[in-house]
MARTI-368835 format. One line per 2 residues: their letters; for each residue z, y, x negated of N, C-alpha, C, O. Coordinates in steps of 0.05 Angstrom, whole numbers, plus 5000, padded with zeros to 4 digits. Atoms other than C-alpha are relative to their C-alpha. Layout:
% MARTI-368835
a> Z Y X Z Y X Z Y X Z Y X | ... $
This chain:
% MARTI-368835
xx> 5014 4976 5008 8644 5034 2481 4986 5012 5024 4970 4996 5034 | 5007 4985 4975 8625 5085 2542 4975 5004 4997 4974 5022 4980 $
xx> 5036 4992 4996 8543 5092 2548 4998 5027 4990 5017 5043 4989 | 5011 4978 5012 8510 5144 2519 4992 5025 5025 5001 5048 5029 $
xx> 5007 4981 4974 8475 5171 2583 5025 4992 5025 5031 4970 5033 | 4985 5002 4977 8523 5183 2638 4984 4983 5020 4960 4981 5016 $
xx> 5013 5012 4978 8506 5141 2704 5016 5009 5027 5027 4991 5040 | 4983 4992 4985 8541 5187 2753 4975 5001 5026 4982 5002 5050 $
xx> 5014 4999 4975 8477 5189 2796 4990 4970 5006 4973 4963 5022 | 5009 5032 4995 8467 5117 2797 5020 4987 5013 5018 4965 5024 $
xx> 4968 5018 4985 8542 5101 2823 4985 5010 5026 4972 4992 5036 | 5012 4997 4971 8513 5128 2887 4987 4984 5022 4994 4981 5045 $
xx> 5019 5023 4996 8458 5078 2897 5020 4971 5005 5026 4959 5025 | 4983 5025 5006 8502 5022 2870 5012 4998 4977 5000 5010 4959 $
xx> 4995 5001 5022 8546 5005 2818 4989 4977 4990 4982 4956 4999 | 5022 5021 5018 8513 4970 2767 5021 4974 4987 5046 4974 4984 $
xx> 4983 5025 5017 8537 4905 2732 5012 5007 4965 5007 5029 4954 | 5003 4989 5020 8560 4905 2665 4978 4987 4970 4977 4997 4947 $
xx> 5021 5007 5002 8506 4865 2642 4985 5002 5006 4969 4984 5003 | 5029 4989 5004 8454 4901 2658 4994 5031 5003 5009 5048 5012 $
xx> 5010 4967 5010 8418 4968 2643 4993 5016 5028 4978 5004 5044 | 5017 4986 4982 8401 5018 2694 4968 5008 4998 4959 5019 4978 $
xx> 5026 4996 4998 8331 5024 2712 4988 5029 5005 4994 5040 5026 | 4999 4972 4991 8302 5095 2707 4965 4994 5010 4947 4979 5001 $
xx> 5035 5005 4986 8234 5104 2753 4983 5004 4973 4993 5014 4953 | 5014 4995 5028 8180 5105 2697 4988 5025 4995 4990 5035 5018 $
xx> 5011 4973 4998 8146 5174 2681 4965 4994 4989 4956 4980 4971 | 5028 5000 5001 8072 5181 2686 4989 5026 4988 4996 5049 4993 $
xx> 5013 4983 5030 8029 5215 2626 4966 4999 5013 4953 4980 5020 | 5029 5006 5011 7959 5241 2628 4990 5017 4974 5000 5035 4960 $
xx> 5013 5002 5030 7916 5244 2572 4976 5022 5007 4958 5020 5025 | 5026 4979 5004 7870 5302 2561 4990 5014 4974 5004 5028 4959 $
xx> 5015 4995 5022 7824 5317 2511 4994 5037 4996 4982 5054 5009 | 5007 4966 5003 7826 5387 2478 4988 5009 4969 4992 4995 4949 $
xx> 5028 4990 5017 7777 5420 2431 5021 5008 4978 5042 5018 4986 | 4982 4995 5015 7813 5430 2365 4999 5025 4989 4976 5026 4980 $
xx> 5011 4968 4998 7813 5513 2351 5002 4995 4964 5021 4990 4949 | 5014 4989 5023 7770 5524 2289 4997 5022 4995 5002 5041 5010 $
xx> 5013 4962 4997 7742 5584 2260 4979 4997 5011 4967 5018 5018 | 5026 4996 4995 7677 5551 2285 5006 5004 5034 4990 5019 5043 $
xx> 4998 4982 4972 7697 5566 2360 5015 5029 5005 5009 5040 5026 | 4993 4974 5010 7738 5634 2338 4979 5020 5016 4957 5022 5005 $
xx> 5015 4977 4994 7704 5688 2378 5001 5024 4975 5024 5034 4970 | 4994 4975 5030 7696 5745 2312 4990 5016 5017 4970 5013 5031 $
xx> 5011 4968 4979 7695 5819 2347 4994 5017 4967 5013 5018 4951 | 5010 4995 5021 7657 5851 2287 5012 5031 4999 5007 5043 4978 $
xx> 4980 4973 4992 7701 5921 2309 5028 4997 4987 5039 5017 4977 | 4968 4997 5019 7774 5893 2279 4990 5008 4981 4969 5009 4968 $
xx> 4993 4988 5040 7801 5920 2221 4994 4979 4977 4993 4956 4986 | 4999 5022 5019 7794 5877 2158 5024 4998 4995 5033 5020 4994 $
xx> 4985 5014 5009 7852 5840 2138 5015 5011 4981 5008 5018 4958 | 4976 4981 5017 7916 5870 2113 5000 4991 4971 5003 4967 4966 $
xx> 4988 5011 5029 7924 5868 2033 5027 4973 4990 5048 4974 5004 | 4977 5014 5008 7973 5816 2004 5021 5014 4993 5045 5010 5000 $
xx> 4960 4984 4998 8025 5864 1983 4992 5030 5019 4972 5039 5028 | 5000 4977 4985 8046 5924 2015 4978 5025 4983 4971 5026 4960 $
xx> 5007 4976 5013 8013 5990 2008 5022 5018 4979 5019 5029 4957 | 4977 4978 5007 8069 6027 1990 5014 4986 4969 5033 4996 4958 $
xx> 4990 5018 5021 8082 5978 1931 4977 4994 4975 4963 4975 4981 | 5020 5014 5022 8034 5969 1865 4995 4970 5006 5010 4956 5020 $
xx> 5002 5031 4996 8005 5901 1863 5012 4989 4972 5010 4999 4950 | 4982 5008 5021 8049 5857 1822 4984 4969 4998 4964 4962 5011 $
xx> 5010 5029 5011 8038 5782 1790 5020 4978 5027 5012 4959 5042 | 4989 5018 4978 8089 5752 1836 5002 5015 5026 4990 5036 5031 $
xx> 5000 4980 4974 8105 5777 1903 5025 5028 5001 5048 5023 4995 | 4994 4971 5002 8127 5860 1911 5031 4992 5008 5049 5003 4995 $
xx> 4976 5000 4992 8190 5833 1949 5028 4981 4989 5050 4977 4998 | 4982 5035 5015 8219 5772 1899 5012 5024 4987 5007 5048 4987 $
xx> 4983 4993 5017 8273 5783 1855 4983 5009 4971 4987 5031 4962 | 5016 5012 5022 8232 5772 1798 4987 5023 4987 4988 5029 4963 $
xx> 5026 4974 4996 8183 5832 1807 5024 5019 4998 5019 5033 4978 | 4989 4981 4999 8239 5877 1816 5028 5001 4973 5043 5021 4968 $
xx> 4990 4998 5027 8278 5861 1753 4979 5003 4971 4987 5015 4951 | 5019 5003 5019 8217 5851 1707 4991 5034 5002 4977 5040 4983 $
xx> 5017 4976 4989 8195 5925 1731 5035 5013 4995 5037 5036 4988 | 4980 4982 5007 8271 5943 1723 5004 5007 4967 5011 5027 4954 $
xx> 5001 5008 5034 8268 5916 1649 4985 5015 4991 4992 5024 4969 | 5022 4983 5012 8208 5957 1636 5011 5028 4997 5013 5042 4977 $
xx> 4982 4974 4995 8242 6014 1659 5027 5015 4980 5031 5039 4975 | 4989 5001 5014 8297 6000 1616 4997 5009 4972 5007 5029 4961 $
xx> 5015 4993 5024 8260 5994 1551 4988 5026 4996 4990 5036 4974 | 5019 4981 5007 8216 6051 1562 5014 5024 4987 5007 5041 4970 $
xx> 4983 4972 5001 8275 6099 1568 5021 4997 4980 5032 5017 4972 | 4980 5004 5019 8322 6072 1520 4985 4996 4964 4974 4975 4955 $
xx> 5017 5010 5018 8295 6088 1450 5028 4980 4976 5022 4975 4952 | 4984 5021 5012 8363 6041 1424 5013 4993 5012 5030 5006 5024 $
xx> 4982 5010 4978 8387 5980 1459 5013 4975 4984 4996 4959 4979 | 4987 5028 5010 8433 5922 1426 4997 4974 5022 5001 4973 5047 $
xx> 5001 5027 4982 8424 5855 1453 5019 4987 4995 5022 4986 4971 | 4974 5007 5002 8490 5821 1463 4995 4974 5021 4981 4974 5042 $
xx> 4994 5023 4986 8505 5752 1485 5025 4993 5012 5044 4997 4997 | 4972 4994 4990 8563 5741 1534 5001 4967 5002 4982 4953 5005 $
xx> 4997 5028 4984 8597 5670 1548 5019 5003 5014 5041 5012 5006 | 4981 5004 4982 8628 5661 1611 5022 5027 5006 5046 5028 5005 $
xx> 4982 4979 4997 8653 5725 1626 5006 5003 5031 4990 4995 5048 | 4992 4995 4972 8683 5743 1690 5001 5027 5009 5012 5044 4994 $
xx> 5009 4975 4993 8662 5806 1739 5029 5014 4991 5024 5035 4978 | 4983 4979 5005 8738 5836 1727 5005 5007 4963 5020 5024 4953 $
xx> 5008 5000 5033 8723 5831 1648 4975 5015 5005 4978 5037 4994 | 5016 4978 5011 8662 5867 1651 5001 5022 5012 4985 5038 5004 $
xx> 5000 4980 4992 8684 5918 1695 5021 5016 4984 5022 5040 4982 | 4989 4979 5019 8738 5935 1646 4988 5004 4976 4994 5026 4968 $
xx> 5008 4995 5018 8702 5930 1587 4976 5022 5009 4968 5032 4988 | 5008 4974 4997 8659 5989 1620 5016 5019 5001 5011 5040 4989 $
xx> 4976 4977 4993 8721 6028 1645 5003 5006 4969 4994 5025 4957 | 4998 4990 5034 8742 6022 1568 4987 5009 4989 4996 5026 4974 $
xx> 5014 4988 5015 8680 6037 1541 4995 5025 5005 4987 5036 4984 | 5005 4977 4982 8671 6099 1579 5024 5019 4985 5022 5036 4967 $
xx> 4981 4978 5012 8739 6130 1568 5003 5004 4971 5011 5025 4959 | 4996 5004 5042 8737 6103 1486 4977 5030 5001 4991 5050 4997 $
xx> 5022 4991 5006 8678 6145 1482 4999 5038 5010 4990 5057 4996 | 4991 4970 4987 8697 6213 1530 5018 5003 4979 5013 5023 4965 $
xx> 4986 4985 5021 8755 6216 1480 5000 5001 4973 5012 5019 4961 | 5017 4998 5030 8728 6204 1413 4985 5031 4996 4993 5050 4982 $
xx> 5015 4982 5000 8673 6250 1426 4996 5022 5030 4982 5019 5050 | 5008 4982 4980 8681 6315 1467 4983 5012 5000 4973 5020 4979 $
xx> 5025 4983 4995 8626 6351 1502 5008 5027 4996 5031 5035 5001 | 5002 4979 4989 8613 6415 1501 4996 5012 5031 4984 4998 5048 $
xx> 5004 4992 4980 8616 6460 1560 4976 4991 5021 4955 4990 5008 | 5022 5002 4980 8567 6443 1621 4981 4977 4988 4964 4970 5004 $
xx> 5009 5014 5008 8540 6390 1567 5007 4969 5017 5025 4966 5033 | 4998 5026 4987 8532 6312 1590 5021 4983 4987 5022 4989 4963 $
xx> 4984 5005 5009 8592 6268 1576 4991 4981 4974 4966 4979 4970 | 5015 5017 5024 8582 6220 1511 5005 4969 5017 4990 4951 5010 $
xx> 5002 5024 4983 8602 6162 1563 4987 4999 5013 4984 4977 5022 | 5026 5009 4981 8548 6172 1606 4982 4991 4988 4967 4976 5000 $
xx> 5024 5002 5019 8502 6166 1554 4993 4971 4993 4973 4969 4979 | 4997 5032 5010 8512 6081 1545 5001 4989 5024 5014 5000 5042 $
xx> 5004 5021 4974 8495 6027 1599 5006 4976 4995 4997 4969 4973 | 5002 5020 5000 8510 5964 1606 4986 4980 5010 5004 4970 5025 $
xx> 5014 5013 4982 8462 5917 1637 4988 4964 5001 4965 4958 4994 | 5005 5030 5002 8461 5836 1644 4972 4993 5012 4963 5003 5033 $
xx> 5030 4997 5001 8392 5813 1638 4999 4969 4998 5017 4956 4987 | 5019 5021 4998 8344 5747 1653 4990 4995 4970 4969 5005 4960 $
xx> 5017 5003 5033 8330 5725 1580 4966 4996 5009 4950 5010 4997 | 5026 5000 5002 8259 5702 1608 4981 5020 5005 4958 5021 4996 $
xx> 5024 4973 4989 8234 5770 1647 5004 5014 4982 4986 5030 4978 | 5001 4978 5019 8262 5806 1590 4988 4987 4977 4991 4996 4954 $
xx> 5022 5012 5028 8219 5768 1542 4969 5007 5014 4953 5018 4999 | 5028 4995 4983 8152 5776 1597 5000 5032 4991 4982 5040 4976 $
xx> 4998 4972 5012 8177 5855 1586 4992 5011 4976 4975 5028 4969 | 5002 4995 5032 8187 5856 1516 4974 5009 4992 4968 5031 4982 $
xx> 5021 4991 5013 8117 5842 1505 4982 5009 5017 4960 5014 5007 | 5016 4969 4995 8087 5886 1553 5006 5020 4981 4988 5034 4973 $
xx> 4986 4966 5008 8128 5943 1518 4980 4996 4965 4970 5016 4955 | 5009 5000 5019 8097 5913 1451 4973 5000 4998 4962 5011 4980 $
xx> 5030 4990 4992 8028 5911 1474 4995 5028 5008 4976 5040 4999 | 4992 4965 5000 8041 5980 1492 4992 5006 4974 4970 5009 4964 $
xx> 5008 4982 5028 8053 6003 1429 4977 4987 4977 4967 5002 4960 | 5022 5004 5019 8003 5962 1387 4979 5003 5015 4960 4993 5003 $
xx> 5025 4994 4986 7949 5982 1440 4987 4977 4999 4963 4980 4995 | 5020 5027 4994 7923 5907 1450 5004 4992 5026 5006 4968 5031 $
xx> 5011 5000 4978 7919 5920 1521 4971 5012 5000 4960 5025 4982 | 5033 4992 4995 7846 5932 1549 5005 5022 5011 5028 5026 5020 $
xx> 4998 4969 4990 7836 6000 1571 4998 5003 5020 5000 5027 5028 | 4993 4997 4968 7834 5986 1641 5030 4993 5010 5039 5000 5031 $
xx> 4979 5011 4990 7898 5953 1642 5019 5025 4984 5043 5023 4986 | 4973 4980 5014 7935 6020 1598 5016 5018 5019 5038 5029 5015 $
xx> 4989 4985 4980 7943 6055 1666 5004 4986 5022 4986 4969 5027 | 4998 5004 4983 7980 6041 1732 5023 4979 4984 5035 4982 4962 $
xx> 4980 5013 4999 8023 5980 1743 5010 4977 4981 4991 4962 4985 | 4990 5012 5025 8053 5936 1686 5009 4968 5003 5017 4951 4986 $
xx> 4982 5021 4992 8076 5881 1731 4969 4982 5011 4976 4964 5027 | 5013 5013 4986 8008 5851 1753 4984 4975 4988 4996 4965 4969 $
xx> 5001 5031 5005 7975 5787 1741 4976 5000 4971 4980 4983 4953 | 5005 4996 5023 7926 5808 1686 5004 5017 4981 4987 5024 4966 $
xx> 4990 4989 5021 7971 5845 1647 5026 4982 4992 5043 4987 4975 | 4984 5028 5009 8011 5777 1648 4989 4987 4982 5000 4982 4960 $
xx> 5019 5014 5017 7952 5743 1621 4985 5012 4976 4969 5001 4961 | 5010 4992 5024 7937 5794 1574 5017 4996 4975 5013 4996 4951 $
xx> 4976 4995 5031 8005 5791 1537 5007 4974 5003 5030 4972 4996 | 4987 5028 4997 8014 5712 1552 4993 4993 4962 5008 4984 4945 $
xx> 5012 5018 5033 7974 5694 1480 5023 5012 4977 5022 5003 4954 | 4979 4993 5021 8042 5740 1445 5021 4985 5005 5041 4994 4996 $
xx> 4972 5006 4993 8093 5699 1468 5016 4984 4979 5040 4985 4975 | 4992 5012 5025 8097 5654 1408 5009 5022 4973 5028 5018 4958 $
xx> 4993 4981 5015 8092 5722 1366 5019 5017 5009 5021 5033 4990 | 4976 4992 5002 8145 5751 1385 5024 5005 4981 5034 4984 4973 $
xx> 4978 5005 5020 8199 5771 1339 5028 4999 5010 5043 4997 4991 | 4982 5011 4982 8256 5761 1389 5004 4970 5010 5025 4961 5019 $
xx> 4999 5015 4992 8237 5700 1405 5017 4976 5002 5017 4955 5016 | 4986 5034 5016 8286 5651 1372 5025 5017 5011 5046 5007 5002 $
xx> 4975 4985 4999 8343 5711 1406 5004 4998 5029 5027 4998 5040 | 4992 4998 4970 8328 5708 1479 4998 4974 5012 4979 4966 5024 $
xx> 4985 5020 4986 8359 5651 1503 5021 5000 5006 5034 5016 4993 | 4972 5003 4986 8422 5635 1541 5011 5023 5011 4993 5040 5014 $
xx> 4991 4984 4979 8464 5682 1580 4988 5030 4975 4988 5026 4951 | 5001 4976 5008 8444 5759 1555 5006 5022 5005 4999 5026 5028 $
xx> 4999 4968 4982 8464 5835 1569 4986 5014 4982 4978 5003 4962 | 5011 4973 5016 8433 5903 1541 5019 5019 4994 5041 5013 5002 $
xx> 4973 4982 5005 8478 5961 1519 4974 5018 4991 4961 5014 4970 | 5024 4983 5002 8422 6015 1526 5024 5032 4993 5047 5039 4996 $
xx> 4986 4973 5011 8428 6088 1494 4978 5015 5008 4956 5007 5003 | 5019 4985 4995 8392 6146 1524 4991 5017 4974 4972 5032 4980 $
xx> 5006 4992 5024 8385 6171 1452 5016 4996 4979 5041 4995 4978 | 4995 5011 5034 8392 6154 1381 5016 5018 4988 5008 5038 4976 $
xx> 4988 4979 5007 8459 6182 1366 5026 4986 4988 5045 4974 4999 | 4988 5026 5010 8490 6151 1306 5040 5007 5006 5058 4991 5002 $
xx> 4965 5002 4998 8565 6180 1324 5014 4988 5025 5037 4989 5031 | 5001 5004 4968 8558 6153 1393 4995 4958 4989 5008 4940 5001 $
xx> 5004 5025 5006 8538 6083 1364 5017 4992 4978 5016 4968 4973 | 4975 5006 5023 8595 6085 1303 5018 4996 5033 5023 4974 5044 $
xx> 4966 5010 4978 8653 6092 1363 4992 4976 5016 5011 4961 5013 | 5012 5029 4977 8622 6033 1411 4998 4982 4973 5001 4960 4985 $
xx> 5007 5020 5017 8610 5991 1352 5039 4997 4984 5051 4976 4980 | 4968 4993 5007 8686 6013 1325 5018 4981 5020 5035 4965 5012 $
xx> 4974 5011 4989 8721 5989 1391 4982 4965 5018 4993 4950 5033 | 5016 5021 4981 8663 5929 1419 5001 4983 4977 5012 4962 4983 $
xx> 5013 5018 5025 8643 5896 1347 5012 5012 4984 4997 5023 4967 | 4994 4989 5026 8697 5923 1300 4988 4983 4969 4976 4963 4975 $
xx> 5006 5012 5030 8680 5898 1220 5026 4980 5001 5021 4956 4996 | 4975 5016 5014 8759 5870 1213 5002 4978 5023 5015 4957 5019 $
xx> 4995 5028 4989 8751 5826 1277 5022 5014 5021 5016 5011 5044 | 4984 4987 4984 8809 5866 1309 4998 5021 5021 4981 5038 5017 $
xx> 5007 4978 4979 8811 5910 1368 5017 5018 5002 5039 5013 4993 | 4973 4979 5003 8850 5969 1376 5019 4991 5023 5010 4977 5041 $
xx> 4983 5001 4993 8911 5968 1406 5001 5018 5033 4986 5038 5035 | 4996 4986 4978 8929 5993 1480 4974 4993 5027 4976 5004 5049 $
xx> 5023 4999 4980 8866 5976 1523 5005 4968 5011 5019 4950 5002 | 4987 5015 4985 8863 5930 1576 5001 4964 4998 4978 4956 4996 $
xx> 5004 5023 5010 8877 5853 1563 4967 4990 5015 4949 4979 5002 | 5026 5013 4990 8817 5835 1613 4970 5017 4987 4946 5013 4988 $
xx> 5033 4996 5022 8773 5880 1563 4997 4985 4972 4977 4981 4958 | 5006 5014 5027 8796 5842 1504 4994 4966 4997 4991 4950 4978 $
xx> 4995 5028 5001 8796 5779 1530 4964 5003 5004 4951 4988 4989 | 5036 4993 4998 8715 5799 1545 4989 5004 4986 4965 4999 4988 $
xx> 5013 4985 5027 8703 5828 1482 4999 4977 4986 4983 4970 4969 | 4998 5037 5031 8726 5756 1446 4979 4983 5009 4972 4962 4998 $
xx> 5020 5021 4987 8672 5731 1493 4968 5005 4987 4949 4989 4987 | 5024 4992 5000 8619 5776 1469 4984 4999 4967 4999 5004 4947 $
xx> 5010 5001 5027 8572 5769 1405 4973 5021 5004 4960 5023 5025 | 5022 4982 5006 8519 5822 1376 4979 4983 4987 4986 4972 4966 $
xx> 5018 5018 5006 8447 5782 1367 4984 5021 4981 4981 5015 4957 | 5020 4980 5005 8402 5846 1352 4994 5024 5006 4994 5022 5030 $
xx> 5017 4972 4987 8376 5913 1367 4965 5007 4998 4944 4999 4987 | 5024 4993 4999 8325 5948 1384 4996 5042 4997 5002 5057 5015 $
xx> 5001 4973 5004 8311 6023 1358 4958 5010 4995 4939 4999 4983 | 5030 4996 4986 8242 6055 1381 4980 4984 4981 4963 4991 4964 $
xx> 5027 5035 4996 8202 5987 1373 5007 4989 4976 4987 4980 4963 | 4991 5021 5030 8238 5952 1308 5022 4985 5009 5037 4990 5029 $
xx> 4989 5024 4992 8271 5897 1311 5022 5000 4980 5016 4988 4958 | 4975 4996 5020 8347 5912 1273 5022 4973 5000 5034 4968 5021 $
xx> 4965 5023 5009 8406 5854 1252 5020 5017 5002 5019 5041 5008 | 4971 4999 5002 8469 5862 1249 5007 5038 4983 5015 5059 4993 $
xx> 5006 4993 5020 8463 5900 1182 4988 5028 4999 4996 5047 4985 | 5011 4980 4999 8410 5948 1208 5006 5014 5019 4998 5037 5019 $
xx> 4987 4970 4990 8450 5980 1267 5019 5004 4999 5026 5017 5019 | 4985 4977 5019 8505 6002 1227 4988 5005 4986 4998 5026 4978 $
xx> 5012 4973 5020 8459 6030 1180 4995 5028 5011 4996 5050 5000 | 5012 4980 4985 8436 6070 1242 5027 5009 5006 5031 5033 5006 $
xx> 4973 4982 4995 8504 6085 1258 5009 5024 4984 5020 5043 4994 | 4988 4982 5017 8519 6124 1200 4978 5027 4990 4983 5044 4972 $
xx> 5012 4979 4996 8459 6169 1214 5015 5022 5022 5024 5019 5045 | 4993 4979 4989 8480 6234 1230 4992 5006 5028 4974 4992 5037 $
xx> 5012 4997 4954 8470 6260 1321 4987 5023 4993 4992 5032 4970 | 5019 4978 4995 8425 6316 1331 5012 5026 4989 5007 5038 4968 $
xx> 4982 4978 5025 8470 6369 1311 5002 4998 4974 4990 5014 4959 | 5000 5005 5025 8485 6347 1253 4970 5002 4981 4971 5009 4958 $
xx> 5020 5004 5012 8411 6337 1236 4992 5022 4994 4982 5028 4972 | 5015 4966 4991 8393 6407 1257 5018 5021 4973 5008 5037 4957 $
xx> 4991 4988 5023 8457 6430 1210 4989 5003 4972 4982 5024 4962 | 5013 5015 5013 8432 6393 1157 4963 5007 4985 4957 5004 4962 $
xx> 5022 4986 5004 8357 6421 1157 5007 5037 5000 4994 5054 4987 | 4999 4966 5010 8384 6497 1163 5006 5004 4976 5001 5024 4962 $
xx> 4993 4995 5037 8418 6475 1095 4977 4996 4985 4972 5007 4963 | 5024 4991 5034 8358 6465 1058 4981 5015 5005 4968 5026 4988 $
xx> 5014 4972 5007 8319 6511 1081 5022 5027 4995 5010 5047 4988 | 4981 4981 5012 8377 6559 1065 4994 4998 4964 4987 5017 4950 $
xx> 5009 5006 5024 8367 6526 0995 4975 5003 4986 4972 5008 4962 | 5034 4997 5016 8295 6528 0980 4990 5032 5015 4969 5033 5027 $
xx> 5004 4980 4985 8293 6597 1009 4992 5007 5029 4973 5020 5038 | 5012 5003 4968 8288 6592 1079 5007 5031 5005 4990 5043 5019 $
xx> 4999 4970 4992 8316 6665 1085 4969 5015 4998 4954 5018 5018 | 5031 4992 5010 8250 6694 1054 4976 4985 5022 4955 4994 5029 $
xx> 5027 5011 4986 8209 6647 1095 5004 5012 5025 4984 5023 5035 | 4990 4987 4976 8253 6671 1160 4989 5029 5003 4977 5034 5024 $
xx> 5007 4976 5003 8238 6742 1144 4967 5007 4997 4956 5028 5004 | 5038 4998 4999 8159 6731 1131 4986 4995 5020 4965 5007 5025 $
xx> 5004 5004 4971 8151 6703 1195 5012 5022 5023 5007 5026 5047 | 4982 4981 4974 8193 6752 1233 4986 5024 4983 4978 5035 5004 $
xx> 5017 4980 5017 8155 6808 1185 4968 5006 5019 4959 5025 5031 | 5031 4996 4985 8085 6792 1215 5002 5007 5030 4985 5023 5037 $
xx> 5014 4985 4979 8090 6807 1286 5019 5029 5010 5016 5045 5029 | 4992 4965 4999 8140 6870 1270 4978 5017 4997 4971 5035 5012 $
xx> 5027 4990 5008 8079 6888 1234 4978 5019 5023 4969 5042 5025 | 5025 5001 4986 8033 6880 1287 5007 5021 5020 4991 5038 5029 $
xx> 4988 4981 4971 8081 6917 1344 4993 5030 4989 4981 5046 5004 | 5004 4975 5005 8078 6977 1298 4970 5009 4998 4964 5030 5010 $
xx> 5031 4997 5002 7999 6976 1283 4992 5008 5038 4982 5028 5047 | 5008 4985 4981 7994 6974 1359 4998 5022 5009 4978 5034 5018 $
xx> 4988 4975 4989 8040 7032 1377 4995 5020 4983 5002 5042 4992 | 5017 4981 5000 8002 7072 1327 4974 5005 5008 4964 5027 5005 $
xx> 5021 5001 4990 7939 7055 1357 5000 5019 5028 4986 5037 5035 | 4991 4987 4974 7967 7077 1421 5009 5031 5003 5011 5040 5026 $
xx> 4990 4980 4997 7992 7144 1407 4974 5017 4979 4981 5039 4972 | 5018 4993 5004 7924 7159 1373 4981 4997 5026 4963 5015 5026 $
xx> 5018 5002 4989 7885 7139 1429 5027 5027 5029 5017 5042 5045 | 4986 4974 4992 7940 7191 1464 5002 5013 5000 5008 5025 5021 $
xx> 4996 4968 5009 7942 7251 1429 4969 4989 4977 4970 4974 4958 | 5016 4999 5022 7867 7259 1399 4999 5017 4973 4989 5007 4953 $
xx> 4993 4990 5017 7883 7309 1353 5029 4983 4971 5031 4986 4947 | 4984 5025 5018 7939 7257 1319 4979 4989 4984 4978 4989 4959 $
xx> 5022 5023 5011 7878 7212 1310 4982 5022 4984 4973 5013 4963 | 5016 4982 5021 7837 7278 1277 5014 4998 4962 5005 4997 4939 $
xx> 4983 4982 5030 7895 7295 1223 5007 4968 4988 5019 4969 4966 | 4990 5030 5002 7910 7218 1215 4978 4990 4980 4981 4974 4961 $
xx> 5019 5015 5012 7837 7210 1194 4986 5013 4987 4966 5002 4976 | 4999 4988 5028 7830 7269 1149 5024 4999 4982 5025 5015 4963 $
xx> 4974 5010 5019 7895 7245 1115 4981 4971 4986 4970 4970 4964 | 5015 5029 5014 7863 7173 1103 4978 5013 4972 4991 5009 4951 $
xx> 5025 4990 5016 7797 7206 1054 5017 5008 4979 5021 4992 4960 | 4983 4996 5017 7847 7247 1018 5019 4986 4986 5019 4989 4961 $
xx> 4982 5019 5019 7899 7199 0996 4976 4976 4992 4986 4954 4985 | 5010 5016 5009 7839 7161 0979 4990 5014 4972 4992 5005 4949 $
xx> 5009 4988 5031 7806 7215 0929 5027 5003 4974 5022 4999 4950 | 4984 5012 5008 7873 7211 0904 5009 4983 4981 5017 4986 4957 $
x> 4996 5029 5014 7884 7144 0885 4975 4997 4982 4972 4977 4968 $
């Protein structure tokens, strides 16, 4: 076995035996004693600045740190909820990224051709998100968003940042109350709706979670093979907590049009003409009362014969 340290400067001297070690000169150490730096020898210049914040400026103060993952999904989740007043919670197993990227491609075009826009209007596929979610930050979320609305935050904590350490500890004592609680576990996604629009939530529920179990025909095997993966747990429609049961009920609510149709019919029915006309009556009214005011204060003689007319049709009557 060849030595570890070469001995190319020692063949010089002499070659060595092979029983025995080369001798290296010894190395000489001194020892000096040094003062160990405290804050109590610290020179303090009473002129620095004080001591930079823990998070950035440019960042709210959060419960964990501004730059973790953690912080920036919990704060995306919020974001989520706030803006979505209906989101289904869907459990996926084992799905793979080219499965959920067609089961968006599909959902998208199912949905552009079901339901066409109107002109310069937004497509009905933009309108639906997909988004795979942390069952635990979206439970920390949740019940911010539900302390929200039952107002059992303190009134210092109702404004500013949502992510910080005593608005953790204010909503820690709901976590048991929760009515999700027994739903958010194991892998999760969201299927967010920028508005509550039940013909938009019949077609997605039609080709994602048909009733017969079957899928339609023609779309791509890596969306169906995704779709067999996926199960519907719950929803959520602005702050209730829906089954299965309750969003198809919501489905079969009429979209905004429809609603709007729908109210011109009964007021068409209970006289809405007459009411249209009484309202649109009063400030014809008023235009004319002006513009005789105005053409009296114009021609004073108008305003003379105007207001020996008045007396007369009063002895009159």
């Amino acid at each position: 076995m060849p030595p570890r340290i070469p001995l190319t400067g020692l063949r010089a001297v002499g070659k060595p035996s092979r029983c025995s070690f080369a001798r290296l000169p010894a190395a000489t150490f001194t020892t000096t004693t040094a003062t160990p730096a405290t804050h109590r020898n610290i020179p303090i210049n009473p002129a620095l600045d004080p001591l930079p914040p823990t998070h950035p400026t440019t960042q709210p103060p959060s419960h964990k740190s501004p730059t973790s993952r953690k912080t920036y999904l919990h704060r995306l989740y919020l974001s989520l909820l706030r803006s979505s007043p209906l989101t289904l919670i869907v459990q996926h197993n084992n799905l793979r990224a080219t499965e959920w990227a067609a089961i968006r491609r599909e959902l998208k075009t199912h949905l552009n051709k079901s339901i066409p826009a109107a002109p310069g209007a937004p497509k009905a596929g933009d309108a639906v998100d997909i988004t795979i979610v942390h069952s635990g930050i979206l439970g920390s979320a949740l019940r911010v968003i539900d302390a929200e609305a039952a107002g059992a935050l303190p009134a210092d904590l109702r404004t500013g940042s949502s992510s910080t350490r005593a608005v953790y500890d204010a909503t820690l004592g709901m976590k048991d109350q929760a009515e999700l609680r027994s739903v958010l576990s194991g892998p999760l996604a969201l299927i967010t709706f920028r508005e509550v629009d039940g013909q938009i939530l019949t077609k997605l529920l039609e080709m994602m979670f048909p009733v017969s179990g079957k899928f339609k025909k023609g779309m791509d095997p890596a969306c169906t093979s995704g779709l067999n993966k996926l199960l519907m747990l719950a929803g959520r429609c602005d702050g209730r907590i829906l089954d299965q049961k309750g969003v198809r009920w919501v489905s079969g609510l009429p979209g905004l049009e429809g609603l709007r149709g729908e109210l011109i019919a009964i007021l068409r029915k209970v006289g809405g003409g007459d009411i249209a006309q009484a309202l649109g009556g009063i400030p014809i009214g008023l235009a004319r009362m002006v513009d005789a005011r105005r053409k009296m204060l114009e021609d004073p003689e108008l305003g003379k014969e105007k207001a020996e007319e008045t007396p007369a049709e009063e002895t009159k009557a």
